[in-house]
C-alpha positions as CSV (number, residue, x, y, z in Angstrom):
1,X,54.7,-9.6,50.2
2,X,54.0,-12.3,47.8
3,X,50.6,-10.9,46.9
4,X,52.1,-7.5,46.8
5,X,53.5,-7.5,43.3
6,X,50.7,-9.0,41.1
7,X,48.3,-6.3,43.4
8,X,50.3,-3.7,42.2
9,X,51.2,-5.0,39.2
10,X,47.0,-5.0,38.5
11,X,46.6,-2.0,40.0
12,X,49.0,-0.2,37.4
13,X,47.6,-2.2,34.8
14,X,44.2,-0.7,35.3
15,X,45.6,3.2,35.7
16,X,47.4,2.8,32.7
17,X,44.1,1.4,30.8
18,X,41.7,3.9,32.4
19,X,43.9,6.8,31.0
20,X,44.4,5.0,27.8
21,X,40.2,4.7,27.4
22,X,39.9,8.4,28.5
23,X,40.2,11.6,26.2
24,X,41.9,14.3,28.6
25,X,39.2,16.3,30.1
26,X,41.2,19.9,29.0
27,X,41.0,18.8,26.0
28,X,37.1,18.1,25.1
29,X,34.5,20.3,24.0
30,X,32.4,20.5,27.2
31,X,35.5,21.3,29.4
32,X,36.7,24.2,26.9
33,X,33.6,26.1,26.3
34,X,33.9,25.6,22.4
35,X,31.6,23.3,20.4
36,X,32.9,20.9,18.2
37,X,31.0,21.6,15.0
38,X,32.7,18.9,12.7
39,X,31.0,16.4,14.8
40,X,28.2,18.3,15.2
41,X,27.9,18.9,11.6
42,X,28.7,15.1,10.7
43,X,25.6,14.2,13.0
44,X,23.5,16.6,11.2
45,X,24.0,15.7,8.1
46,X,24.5,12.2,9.1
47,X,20.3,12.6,10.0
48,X,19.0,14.5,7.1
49,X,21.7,12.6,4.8
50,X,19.2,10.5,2.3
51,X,19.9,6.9,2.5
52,X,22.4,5.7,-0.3
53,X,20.5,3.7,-3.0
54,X,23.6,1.9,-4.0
55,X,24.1,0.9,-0.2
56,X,22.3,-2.8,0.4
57,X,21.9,-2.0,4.0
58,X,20.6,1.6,3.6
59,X,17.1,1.6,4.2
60,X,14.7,4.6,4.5
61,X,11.1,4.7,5.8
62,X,8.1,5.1,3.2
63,X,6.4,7.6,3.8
64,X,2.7,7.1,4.9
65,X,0.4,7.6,1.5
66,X,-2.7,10.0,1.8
67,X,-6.1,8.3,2.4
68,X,-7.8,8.6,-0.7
69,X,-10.8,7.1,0.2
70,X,-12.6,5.6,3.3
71,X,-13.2,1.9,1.3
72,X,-17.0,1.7,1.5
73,X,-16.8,-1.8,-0.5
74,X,-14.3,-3.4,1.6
75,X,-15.0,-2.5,5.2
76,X,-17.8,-4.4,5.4
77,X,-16.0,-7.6,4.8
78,X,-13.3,-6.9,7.2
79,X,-15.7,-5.4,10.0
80,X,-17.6,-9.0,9.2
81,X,-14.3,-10.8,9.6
82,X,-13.3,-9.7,13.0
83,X,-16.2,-9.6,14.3
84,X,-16.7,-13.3,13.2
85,X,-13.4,-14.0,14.6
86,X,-14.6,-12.6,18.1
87,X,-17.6,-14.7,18.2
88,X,-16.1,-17.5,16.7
89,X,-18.6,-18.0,14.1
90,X,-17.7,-19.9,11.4
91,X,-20.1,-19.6,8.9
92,X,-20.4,-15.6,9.2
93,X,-16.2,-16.0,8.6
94,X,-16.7,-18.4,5.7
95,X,-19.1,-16.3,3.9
96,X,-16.2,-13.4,3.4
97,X,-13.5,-15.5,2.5
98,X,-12.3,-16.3,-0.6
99,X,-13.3,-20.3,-1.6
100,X,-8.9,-20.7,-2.2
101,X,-7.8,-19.4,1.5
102,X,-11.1,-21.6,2.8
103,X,-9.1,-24.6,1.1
104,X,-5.9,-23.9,2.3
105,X,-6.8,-23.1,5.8
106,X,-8.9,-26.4,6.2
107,X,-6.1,-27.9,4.9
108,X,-3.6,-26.4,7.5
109,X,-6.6,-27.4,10.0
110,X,-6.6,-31.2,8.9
111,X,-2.4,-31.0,9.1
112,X,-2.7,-30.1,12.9
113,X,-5.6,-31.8,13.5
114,X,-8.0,-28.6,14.4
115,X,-12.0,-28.2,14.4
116,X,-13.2,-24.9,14.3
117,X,-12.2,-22.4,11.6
118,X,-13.1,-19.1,13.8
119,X,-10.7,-20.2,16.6
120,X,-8.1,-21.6,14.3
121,X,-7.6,-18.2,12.7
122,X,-8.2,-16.7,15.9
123,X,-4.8,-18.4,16.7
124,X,-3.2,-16.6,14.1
125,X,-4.7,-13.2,13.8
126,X,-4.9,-10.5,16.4
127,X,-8.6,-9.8,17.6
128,X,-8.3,-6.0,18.0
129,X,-10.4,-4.3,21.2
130,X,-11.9,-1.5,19.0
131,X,-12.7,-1.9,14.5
132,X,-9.8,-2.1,12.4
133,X,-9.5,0.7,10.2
134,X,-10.1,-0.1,6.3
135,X,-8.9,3.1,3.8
136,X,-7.8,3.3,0.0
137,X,-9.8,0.4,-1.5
138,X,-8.6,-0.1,-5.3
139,X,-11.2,-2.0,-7.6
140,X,-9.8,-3.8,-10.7
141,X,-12.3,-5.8,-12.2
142,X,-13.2,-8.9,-9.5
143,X,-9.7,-7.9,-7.8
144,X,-9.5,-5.3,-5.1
145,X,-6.4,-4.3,-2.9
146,X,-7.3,-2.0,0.4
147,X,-5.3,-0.7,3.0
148,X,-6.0,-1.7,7.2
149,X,-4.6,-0.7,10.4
150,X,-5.3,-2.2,13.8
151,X,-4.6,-5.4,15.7
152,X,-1.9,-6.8,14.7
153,X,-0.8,-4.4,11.8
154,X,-0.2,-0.9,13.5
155,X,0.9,0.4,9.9
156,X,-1.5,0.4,6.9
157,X,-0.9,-2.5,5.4
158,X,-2.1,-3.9,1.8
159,X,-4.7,-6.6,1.6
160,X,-6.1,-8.7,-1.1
161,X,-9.9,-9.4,-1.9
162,X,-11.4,-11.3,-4.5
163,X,-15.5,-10.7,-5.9
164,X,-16.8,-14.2,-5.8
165,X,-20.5,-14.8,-6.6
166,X,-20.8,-11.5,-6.4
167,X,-19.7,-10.9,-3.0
168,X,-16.3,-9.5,-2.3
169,X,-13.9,-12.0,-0.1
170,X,-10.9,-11.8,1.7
171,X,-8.2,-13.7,-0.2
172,X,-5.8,-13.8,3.2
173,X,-3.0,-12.2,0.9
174,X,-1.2,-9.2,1.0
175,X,0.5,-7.7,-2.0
176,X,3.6,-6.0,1.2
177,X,3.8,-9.1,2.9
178,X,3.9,-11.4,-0.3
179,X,6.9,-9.2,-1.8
180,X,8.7,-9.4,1.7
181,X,8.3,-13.3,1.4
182,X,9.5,-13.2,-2.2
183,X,12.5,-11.2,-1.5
184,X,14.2,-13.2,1.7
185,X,16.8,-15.4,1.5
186,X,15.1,-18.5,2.1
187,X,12.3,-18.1,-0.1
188,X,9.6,-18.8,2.8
């Protein structure tokens, strides 16, 4: 008898809870036959709704840009890069990067103590199973800006290259991923 009152006591407790958490099932749109087109409208709209530019968390997906062109310059310095990167050849990588990310990646090399450029970056970068794809190459002057997809990036995403001596070179920058870094919080 002693356990009898906090049992029932529970038991009530949880009834009155349940039909509390409920919405009467007379009362709801699949029980009545009707639809409930203020909610259904609200979720339309809600979906085609553009995103609020004055709203900080808003965000909105770019849309993909056209290929313009099928960057004859540049694909050969990226075909040269990952397939350097799958041999782990490190003067065929050296030879199409730019003499500034050579620096700084010996440098991070030396930091952690690592021989080996090929399989340092091969830490790093994704070695894709079939060639990345290389499109809208944009030449301005000894600067050129192209667009790949494959491995890691399974968007088109913007990389930097640089014409030294005469040959163009990777620069290991990326205008996207530069202006993500400079817009975060941290700074990093």
């Amino acid at each position: 008898m002693r356990y009898f009152q906090p049992l029932l006591g529970s038991v009530i407790g949880l009834v009155i809870l349940a039909a509390g958490c409920g919405n009467s099932p007379a009362n709801n749109a699949v029980n009545s036959g009707k639809t409930n087109t203020a909610n259904t409208a609200n979720a339309t709209n809600a979906v085609n709704a553009p995103a609020n530019a004055d709203n900080a968390v808003a965000t909105t997906a770019k849309p993909e840009a056209a290929t313009e062109n099928n960057a004859p310059t540049i694909t050969p310095v990226v075909n040269t890069y990952y397939d350097a990167l799958k041999r782990k050849d490190d003067a065929a990588l050296q030879s199409v990067l730019s003499a500034a990310f050579i620096k700084s990646v010996q440098d991070d090399m030396k930091a952690e103590k690592k021989t080996g450029m090929a399989a340092y970056l091969a830490l790093y970068d994704t070695i894709p199973e079939k060639p990345v794809e290389v499109r809208n190459e944009k030449i301005e002057g000894d600067k050129a800006v192209a667009e790949l997809k494959g491995g890691a990036y399974i968007k088109w995403t913007a990389f930097s290259f640089i014409k030294e001596n005469g040959a163009w070179k990777f620069t290991g920058g990326s205008p996207e991923i530069d202006s993500v870094k400079q817009g975060s919080t941290t700074g990093k």
